[in-house]
C-alpha positions as CSV (number, residue, x, y, z in Angstrom):
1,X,48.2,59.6,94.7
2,X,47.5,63.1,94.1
3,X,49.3,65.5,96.0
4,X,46.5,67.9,98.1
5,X,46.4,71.3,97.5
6,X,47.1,73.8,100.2
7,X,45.2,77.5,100.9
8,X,46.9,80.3,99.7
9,X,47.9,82.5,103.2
10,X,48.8,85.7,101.5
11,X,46.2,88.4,102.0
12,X,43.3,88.5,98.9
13,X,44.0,91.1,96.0
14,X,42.3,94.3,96.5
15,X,39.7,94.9,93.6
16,X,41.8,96.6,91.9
17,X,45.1,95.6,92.5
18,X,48.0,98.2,93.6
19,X,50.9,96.3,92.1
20,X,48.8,95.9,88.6
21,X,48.5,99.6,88.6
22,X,52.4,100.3,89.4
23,X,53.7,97.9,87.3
24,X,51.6,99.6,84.4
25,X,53.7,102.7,85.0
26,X,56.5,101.3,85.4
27,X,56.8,98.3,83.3
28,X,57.2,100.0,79.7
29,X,60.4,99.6,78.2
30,X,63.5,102.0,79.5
31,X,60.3,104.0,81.8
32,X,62.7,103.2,85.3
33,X,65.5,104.7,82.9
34,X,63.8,107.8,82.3
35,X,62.6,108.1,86.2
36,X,65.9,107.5,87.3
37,X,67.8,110.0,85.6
38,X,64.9,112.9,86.0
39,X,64.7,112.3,90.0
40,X,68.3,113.9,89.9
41,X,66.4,117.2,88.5
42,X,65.0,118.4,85.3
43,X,66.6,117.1,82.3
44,X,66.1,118.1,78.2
45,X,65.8,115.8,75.4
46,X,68.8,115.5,73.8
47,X,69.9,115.3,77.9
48,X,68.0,112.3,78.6
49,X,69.0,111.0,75.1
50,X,72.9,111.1,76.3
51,X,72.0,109.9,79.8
52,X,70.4,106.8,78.5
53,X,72.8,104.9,76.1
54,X,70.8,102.4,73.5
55,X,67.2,104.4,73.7
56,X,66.5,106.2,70.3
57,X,64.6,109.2,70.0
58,X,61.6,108.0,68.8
59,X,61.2,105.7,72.0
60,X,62.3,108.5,74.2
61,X,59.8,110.7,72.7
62,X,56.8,107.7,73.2
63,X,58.5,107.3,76.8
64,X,58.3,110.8,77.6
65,X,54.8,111.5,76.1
66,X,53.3,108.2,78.1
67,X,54.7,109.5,81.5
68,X,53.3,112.6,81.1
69,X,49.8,111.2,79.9
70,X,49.8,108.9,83.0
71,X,51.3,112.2,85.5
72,X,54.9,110.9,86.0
73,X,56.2,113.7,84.4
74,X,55.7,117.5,83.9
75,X,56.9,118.3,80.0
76,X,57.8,122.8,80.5
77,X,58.2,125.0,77.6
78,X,60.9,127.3,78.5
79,X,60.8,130.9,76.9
80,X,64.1,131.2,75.5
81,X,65.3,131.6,71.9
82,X,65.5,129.0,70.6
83,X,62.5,127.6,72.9
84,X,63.4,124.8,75.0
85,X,61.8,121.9,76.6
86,X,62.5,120.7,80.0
87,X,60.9,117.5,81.3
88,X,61.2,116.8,85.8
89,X,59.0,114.8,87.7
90,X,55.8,115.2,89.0
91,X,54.9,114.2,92.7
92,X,53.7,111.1,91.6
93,X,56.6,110.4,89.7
94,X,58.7,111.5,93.1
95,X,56.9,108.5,95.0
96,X,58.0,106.0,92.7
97,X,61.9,106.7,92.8
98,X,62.1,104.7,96.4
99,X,60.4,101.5,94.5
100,X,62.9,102.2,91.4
101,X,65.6,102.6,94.1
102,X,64.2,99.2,96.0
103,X,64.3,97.3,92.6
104,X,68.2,98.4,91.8
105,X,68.9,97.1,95.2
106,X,67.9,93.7,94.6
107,X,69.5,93.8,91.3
108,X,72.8,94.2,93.1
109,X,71.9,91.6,95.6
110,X,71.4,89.6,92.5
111,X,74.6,90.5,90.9
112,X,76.2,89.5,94.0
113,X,74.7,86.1,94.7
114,X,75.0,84.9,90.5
115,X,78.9,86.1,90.2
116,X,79.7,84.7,93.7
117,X,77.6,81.5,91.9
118,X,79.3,81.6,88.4
């Protein structure tokens, strides 16, 4: 006998769904990295590149370039000699620390539960 199938209660997706276009920002490869460490202030290159063990520069450069494309990030050429590059975020890029923060809190809650498990 075939079990029946229940209705779904959640709420109906929105046309266009909000999580789909969060998750597009934030779902590229070390992109929560690179928010993380530039809602502590603005941040250089070869900054970012020591505050984020593993990436390599050519990812941190695609990373960097992506979030600013999408408004994340502001990328400011600073006048000095050499010139330098400074790279903070954006207001956009502002309201998605707290869901960045939200997401590490779980991840802790996580940690928690599978070493009290293990």
């Amino acid at each position: 006998m075939a079990l029946k199938i229940t209705r779904n209660k959640a709420a109906p997706l929105p046309e266009t769904c909000p999580l789909s276009e969060c998750m597009a920002i934030l779902g590229g490869a070390w992109t929560p990295n690179v928010i993380w460490y530039l809602s502590g202030g603005a941040r250089r290159f070869n900054e970012l590149k020591t505050d984020i063990p593993g990436i390599s520069a050519k990812m941190l450069t695609t990373r960097l370039r992506e979030l600013e494309d999408k408004g994340v990030i502001r990328r400011e050429v600073r006048p000095t000699s050499p010139p330098s590059v400074e790279y903070s975020l954006t207001e956009l890029g502002q309201d998605l620390v707290p869901a960045i923060l939200a997401i590490v809190d779980v991840g802790h809650r996580l940690k928690k539960r599978n070493g009290a498990t293990a």
